[in-house]
C-alpha positions in Angstrom: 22.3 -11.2 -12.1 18.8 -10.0 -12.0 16.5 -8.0 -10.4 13.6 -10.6 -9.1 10.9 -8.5 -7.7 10.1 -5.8 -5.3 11.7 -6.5 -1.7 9.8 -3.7 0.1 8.9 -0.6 0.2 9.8 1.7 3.4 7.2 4.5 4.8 7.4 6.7 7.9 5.5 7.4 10.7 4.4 9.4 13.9 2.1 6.5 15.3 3.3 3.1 14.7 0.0 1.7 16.1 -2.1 3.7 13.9 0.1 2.5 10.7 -0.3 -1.0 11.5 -4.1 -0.9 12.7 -4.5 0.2 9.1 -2.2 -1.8 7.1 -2.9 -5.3 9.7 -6.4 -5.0 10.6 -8.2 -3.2 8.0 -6.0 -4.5 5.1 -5.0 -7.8 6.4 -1.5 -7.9 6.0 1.0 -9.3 8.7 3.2 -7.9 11.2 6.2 -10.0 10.1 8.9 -8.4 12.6 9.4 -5.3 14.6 12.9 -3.1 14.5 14.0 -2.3 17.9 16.4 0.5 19.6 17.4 -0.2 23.5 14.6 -2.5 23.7 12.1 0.2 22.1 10.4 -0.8 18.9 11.0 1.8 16.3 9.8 0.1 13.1 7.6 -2.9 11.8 8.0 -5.4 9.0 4.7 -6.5 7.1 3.9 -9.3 5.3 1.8 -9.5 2.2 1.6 -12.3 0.3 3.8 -13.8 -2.2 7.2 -11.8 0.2 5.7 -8.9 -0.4 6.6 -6.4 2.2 5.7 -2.8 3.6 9.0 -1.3 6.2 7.6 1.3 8.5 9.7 3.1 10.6 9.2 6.1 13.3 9.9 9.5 12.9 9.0 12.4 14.5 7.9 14.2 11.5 6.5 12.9 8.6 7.4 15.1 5.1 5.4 17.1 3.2 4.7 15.6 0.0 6.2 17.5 -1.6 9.5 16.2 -0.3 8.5 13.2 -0.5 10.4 10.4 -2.7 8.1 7.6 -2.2 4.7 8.8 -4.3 2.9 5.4 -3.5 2.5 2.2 -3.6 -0.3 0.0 -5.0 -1.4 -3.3 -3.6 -3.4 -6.3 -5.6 -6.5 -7.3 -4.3 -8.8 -10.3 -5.1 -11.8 -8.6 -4.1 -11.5 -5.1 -4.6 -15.0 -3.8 -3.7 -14.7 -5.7 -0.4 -11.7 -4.0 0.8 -13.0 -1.1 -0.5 -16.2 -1.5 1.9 -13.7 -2.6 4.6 -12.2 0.7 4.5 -15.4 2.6 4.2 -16.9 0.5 7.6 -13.7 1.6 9.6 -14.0 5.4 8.7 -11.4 6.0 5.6 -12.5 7.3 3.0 -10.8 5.6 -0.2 -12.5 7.0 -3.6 -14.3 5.2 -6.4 -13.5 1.9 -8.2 -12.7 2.5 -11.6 -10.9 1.1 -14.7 -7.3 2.7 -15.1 -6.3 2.9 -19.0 -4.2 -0.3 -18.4 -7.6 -1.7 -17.9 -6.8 -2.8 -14.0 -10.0 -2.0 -11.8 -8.6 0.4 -9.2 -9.0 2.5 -6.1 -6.7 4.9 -4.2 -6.9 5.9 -0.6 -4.6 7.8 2.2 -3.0 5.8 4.9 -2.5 7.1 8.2 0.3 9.3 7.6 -1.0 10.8 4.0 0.5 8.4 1.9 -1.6 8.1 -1.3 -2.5 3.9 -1.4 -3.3 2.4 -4.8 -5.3 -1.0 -4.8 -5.9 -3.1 -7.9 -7.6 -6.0 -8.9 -6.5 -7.2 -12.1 -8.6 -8.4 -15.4 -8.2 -10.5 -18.1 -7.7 -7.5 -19.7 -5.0 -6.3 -18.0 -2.0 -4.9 -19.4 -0.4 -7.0 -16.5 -1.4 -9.9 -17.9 -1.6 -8.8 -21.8 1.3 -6.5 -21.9 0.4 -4.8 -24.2 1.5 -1.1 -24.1 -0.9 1.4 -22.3 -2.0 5.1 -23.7 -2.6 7.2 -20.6 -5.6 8.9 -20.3 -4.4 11.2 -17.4 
């Protein structure tokens, strides 16, 4: 037995609209399937590529961040300073592109309920590709 890749990872929310107008729309994923209670949705399943998926379920409260097991998640990209422009046209306000020390171009963001968003785009470079080990510089 083996672990094959990441299934999902889960995130909560107050507004499922707002979470999947930011995660469908500006980021192109794909509402997969919804959760429902008593014919109420309370959650959404999206689709990345590859069966890469993002769980979102409804809560009253989101968690400080303190509290907060999940730190983030990051995202690949193909075109990383397009999605980055994407984000800027539709108001967020993700920061700089730069090269991470495992020499990935990157750039991090918020989503709707203050989850920090990592998106990469690798190189040929990349310790993801290479793997070669990776000195921090943070």
């Amino acid at each position: 037995m083996s672990t094959l890749s990441l299934a999902h990872a889960c995130i909560k929310t107050t507004s499922l609209e707002q979470t999947e107008a930011f995660y469908c729309e500006v980021l192109g994923l794909k509402k997969h399937f919804e959760f429902t209670r008593k014919d109420k949705v309370i959650g959404l399943y999206l689709k990345g590529s590859n069966d890469s998926f993002i769980e979102v379920f409804l809560t009253d409260e989101v968690e400080n961040t303190n509290s907060r097991c999940l730190n983030h998640f990051c995202l690949e990209t193909d075109d990383l300073a397009a999605l980055r422009q994407r984000l800027v046209d539709r108001g967020y306000k993700p920061g700089e592109i730069n090269t991470g020390a495992d020499e990935t171009l990157q750039f991090w963001t918020t989503d709707p309920n203050g989850l920090a968003v990592e998106f990469q785009q690798y190189t040929a470079r990349s310790a993801q590709y290479t793997g070669a080990n990776v000195e921090v510089n943070w």
